[in-house]
C-alpha positions as CSV (number, residue, x, y, z in Angstrom):
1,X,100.0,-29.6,18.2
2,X,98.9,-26.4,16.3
3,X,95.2,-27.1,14.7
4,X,95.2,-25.5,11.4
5,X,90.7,-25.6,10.9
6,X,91.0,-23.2,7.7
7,X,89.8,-19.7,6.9
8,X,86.1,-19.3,7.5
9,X,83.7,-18.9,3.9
10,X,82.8,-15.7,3.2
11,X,79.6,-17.1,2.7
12,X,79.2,-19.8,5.5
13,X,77.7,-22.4,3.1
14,X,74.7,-25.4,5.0
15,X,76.2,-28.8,5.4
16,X,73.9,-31.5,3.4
17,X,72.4,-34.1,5.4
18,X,71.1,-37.6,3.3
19,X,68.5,-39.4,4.4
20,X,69.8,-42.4,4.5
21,X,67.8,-45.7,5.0
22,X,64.3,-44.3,5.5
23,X,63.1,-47.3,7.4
24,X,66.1,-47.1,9.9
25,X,67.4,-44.6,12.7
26,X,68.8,-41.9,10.2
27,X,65.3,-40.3,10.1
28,X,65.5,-39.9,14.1
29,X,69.0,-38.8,14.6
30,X,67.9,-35.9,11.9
31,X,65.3,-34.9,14.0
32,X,66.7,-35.3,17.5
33,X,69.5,-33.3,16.1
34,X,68.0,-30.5,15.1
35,X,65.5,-30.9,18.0
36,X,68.8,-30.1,19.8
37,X,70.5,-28.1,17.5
38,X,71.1,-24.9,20.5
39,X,72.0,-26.7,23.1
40,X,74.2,-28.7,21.2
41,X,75.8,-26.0,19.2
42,X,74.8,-27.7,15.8
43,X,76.1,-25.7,12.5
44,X,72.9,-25.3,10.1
45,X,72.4,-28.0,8.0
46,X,69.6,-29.5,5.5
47,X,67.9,-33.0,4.9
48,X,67.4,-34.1,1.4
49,X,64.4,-36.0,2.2
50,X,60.4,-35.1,1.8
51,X,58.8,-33.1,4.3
52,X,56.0,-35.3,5.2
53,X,58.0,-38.3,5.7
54,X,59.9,-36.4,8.2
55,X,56.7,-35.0,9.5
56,X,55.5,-38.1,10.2
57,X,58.2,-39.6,12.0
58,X,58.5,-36.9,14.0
59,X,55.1,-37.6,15.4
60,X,56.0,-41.0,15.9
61,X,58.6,-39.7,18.0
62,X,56.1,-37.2,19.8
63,X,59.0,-34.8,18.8
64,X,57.8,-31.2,18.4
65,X,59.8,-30.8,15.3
66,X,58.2,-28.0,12.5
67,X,59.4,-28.9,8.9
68,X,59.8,-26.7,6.0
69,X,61.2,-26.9,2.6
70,X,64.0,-25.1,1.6
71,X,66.3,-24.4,-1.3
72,X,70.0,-24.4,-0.1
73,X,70.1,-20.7,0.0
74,X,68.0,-20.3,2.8
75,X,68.5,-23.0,5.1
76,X,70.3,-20.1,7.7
77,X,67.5,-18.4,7.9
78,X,65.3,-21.6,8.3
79,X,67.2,-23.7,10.5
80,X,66.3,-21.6,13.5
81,X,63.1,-22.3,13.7
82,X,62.2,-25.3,11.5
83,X,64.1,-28.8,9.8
84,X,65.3,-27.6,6.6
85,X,64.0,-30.4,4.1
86,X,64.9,-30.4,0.3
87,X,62.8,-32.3,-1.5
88,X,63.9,-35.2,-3.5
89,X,60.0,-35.2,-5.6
90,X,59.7,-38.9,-5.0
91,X,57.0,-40.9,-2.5
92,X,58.5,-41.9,1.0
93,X,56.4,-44.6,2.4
94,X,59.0,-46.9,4.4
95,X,57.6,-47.4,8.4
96,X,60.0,-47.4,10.7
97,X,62.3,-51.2,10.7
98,X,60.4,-51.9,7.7
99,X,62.3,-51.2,4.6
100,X,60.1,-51.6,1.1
101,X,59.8,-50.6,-2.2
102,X,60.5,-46.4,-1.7
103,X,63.5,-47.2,0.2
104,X,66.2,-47.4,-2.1
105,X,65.2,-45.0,-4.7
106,X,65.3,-42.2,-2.0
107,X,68.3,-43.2,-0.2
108,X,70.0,-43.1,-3.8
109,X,68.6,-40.2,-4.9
110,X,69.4,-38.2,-1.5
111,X,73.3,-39.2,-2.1
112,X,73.5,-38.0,-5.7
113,X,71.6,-34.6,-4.6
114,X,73.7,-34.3,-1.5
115,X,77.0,-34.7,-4.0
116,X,75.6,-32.3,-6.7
117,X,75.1,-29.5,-3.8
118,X,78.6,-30.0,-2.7
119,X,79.9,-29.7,-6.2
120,X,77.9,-26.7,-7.8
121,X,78.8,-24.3,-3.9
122,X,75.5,-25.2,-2.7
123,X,76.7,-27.0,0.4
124,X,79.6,-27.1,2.3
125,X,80.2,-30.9,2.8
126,X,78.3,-34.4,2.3
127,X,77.0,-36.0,5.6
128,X,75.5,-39.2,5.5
129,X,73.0,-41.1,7.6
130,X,73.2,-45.1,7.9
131,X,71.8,-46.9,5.0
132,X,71.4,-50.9,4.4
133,X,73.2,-52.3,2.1
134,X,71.5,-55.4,1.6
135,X,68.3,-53.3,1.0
136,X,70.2,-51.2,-2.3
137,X,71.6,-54.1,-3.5
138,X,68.2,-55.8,-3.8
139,X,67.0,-52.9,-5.9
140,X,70.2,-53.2,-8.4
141,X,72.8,-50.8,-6.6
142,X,75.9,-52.4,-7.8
143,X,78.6,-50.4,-6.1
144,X,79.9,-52.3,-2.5
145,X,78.6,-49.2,-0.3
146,X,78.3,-45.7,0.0
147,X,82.5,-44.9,0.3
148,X,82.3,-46.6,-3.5
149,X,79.1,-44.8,-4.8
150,X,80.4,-41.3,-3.3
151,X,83.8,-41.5,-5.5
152,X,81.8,-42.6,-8.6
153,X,79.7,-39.6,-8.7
154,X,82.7,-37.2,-8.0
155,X,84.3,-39.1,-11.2
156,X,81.5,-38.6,-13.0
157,X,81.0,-34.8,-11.9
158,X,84.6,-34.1,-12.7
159,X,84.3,-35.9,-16.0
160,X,87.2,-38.5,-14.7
161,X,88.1,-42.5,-15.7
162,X,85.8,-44.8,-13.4
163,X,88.2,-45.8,-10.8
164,X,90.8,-42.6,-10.8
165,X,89.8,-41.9,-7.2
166,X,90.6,-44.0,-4.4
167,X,88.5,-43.2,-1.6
168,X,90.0,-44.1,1.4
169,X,87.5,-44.6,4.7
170,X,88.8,-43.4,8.2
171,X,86.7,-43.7,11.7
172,X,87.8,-40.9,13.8
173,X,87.0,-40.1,17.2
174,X,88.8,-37.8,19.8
175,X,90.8,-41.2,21.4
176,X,91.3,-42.7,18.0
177,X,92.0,-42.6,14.5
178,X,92.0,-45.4,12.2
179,X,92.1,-46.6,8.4
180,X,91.0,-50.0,7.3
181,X,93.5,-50.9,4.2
182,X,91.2,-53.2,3.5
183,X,87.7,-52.7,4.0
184,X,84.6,-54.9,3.0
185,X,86.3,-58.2,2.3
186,X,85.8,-61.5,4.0
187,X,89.3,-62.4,5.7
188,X,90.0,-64.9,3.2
189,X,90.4,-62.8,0.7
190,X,92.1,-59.9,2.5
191,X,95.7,-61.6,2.2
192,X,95.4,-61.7,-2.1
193,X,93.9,-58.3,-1.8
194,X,96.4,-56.8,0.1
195,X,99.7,-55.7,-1.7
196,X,102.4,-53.2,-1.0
197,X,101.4,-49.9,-3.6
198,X,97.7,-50.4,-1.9
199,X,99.4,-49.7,1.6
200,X,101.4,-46.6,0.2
201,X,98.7,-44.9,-2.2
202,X,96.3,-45.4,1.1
203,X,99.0,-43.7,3.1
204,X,99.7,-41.1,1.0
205,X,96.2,-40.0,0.5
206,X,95.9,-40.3,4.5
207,X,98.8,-38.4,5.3
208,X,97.9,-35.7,2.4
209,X,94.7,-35.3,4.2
210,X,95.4,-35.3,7.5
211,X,97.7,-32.2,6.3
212,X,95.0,-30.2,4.1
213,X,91.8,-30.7,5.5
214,X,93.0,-31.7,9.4
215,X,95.6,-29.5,9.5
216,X,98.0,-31.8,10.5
217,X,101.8,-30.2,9.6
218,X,103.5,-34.0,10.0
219,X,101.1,-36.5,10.3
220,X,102.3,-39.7,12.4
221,X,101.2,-43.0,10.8
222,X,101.5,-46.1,12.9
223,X,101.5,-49.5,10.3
224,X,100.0,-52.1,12.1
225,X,101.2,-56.1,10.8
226,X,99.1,-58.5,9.4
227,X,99.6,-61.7,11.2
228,X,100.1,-62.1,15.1
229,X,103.3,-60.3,16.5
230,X,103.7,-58.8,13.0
231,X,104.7,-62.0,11.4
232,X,108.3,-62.5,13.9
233,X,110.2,-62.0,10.5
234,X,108.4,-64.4,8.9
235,X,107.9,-67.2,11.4
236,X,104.2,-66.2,11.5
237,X,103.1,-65.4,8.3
238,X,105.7,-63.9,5.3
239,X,102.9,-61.0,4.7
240,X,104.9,-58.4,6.7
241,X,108.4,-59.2,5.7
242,X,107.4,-58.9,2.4
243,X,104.4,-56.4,1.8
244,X,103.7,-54.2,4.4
245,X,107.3,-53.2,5.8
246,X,108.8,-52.4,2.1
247,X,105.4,-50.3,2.5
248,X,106.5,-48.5,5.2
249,X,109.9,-47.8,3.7
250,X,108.6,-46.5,0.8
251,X,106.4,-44.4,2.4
252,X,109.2,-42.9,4.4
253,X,111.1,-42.9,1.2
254,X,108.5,-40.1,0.4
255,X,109.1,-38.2,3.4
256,X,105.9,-39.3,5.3
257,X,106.3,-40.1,9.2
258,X,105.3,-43.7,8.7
259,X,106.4,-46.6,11.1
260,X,105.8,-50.1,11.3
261,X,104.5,-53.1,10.7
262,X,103.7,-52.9,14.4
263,X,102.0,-56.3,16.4
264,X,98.1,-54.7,16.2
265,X,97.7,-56.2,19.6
266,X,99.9,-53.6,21.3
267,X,99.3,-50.3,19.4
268,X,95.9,-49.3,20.7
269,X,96.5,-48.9,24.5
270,X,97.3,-45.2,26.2
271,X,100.9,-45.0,26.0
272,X,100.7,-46.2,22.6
273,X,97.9,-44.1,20.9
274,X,100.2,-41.0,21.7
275,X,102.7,-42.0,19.3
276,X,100.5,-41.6,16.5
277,X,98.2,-39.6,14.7
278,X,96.2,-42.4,12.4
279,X,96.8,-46.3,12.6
280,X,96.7,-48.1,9.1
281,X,95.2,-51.5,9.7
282,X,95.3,-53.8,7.2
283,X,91.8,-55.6,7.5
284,X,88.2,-54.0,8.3
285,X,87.7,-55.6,12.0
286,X,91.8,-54.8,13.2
287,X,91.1,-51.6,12.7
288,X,87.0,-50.9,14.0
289,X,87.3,-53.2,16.9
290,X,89.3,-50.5,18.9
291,X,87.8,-47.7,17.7
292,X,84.4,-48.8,18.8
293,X,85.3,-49.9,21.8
294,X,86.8,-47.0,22.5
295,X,84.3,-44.4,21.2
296,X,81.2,-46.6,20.2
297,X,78.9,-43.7,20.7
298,X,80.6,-40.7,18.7
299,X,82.9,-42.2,16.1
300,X,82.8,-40.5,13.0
301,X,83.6,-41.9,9.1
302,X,85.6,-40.1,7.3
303,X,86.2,-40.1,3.8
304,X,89.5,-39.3,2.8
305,X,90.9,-38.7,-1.0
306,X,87.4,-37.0,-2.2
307,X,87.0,-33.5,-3.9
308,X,84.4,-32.6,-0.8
309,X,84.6,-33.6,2.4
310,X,82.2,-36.1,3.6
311,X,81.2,-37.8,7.2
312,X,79.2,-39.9,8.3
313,X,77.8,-41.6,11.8
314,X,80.1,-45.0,12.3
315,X,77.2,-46.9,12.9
316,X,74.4,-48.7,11.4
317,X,70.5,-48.7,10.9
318,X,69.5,-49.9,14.2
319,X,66.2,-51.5,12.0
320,X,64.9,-52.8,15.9
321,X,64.9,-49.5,17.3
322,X,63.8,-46.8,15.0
323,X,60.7,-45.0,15.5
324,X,61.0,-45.8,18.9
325,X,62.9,-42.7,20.6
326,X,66.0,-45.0,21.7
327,X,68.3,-43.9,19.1
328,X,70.9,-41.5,20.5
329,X,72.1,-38.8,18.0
330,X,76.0,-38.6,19.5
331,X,77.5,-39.7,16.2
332,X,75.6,-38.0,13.8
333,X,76.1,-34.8,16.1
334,X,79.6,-35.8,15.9
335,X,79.8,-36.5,12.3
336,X,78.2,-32.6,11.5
337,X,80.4,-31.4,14.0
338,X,83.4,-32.1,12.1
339,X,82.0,-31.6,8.8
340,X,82.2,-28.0,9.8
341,X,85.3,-28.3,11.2
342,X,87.0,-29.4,8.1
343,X,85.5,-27.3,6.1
344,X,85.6,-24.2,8.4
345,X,81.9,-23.6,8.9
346,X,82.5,-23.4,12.7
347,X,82.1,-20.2,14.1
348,X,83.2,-21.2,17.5
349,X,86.6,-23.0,17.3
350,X,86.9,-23.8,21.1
351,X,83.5,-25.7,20.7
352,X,84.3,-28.0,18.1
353,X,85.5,-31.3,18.2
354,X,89.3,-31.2,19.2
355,X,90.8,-32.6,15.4
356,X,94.3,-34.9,16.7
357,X,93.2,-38.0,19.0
358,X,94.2,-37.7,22.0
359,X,94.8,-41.0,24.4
């Protein structure tokens, strides 16, 4: 299938990296990364941190990393020989595993400046380390996670109704492609959740995506069922009778190559991952148990249905091992890999991250 990346920039515009949960791993993949950045190929890219917080943990991490802050602008001509940090002017002083009281002020504030950048031309897309969810919500973050807080400040940026944009998550990986219908629900709750116009607005935004930014001419979704076997017609559960197949016709109603509900339990296996280009899963485990299993090193989030693009490392903190040097940087490489990609900041195509999963 022909891979459409996009024209390059004429200006090839730095990819904005957020710190993430300061007390976590996110800190260590930055600097392993660009500790890495030739041999790996990395685009240039910039942290929206504070220089001496990353010069400290690099000497945690006995990495020979020199920091240096940097306006946008010149993060080409910085990257090369130093980590490009923006400053976010607040006081960093979380220690590796141990969140406190700076950590979710700067993890905040690194998102909102990481959104701006993207919005005014100054970057080319939003990448986003891990952060800890339980940590923002004790400070008063109200939003359920970063997919949520990401498409509130592009309504607020483009002066639109709270809740206009549906941000849709994906976890893509060279083997696998996935969407979670539902995401961060327990499974109780996913059945009353879970109606037919939230399977085709999700599809339609995926498929729309998968067209303009992967470059995808006829995306293939594969619908997976809710219940065991796909419900058998309504012996096992009247969910896929009556939500997610009327789904599916409506979607191909609309000219999308949609097919389903398929029995989750048989779609994910080599013969059957070639049929499709993106599975719709209806609950948050159905659709990242395969995908981790498959590619638990260098799966990428993706959010679909934004005004920028944004990735993000499909993994989380790793509170028990940062600072110590056992974090491996695979996903976050992955995630600026095809941040570039998408937004054709990649000078090299045959380097990059192939952009259809292959079995």
């Amino acid at each position: 299938m022909t891979i459409a990346p996009g024209l390059p920039p004429t200006r090839p515009l730095p990819l904005a990296l957020t710190l993430g949960e300061p007390a976590g791993i996110g800190p260590d993949l930055t600097l392993l990364a660009w500790h890495r950045r030739a041999e790996l190929g990395l685009p240039p890219f910039y942290v929206l941190g504070e220089p001496a917080f990353f010069e400290r943990r690099a000497r945690a991490l006995h990495l020979d990393v020199p920091v240096q802050t940097v306006l946008p602008p010149r993060v080409a001509e910085v990257f090369g020989h130093a980590l490009p940090v923006m400053p976010l002017g607040l006081t960093i002083g979380a220690e590796p595993g141990l969140p406190d009281e700076s950590s979710a002020p700067a993890a905040i504030a690194s998102i909102r400046h990481a959104v701006a950048d993207v919005l005014t031309g100054q970057a080319a897309a939003v990448v986003t380390n891990p952060i800890a969810k339980n940590v923002l919500y004790r400070s008063g973050f109200t939003e359920p996670g970063h997919t949520e807080f990401l498409a509130r400040l592009a309504e607020e940026a483009e002066g639109l109704p709270a809740g206009e944009l549906l941000p849709v998550m994906m976890l893509w990986s060279p083997e696998l492609a996935v969407v979670p219908v539902t995401i961060h629900l327990p499974l109780r709750q996913v059945v009353t959740h879970l109606t037919t116009d939230l399977i085709v607005t999700t599809g339609r935004i995926v498929a729309r995506d998968l067209q303009h930014r992967f470059g995808i001419v006829h995306p293939r979704l594969a619908i997976a069922g809710l219940n065991p076997h796909a419900g058998e017609d309504g012996a096992l559960g009247e969910e896929d009778r009556d939500i997610v197949a009327p789904a599916v016709a409506r979607l191909q109603a609309k000219g999308i190559a949609a097919i389903g509900p398929l029995p989750a339990d048989t779609m994910f296996h080599d013969r059957a991952r070639a049929g499709y280009d993106v599975a719709l899963c209806m609950y948050h485990d159905q659709a990242l148990i395969p995908i981790k299993t498959l590619a638990f090193d260098h799966g990428v989030n993706v959010t679909l249905g934004l005004p920028f693009v944004r990735t993000s490392p499909d993994h989380g903190t790793a509170f028990d091992i940062a600072g110590t040097g056992k974090a491996r940087p695979d996903s976050l490489v992955a995630a600026l890999k095809l941040a570039a990609r998408l937004t054709g900041q990649t000078a090299n195509a045959a380097a990059a991250p192939a952009l259809v999963p292959t079995p």
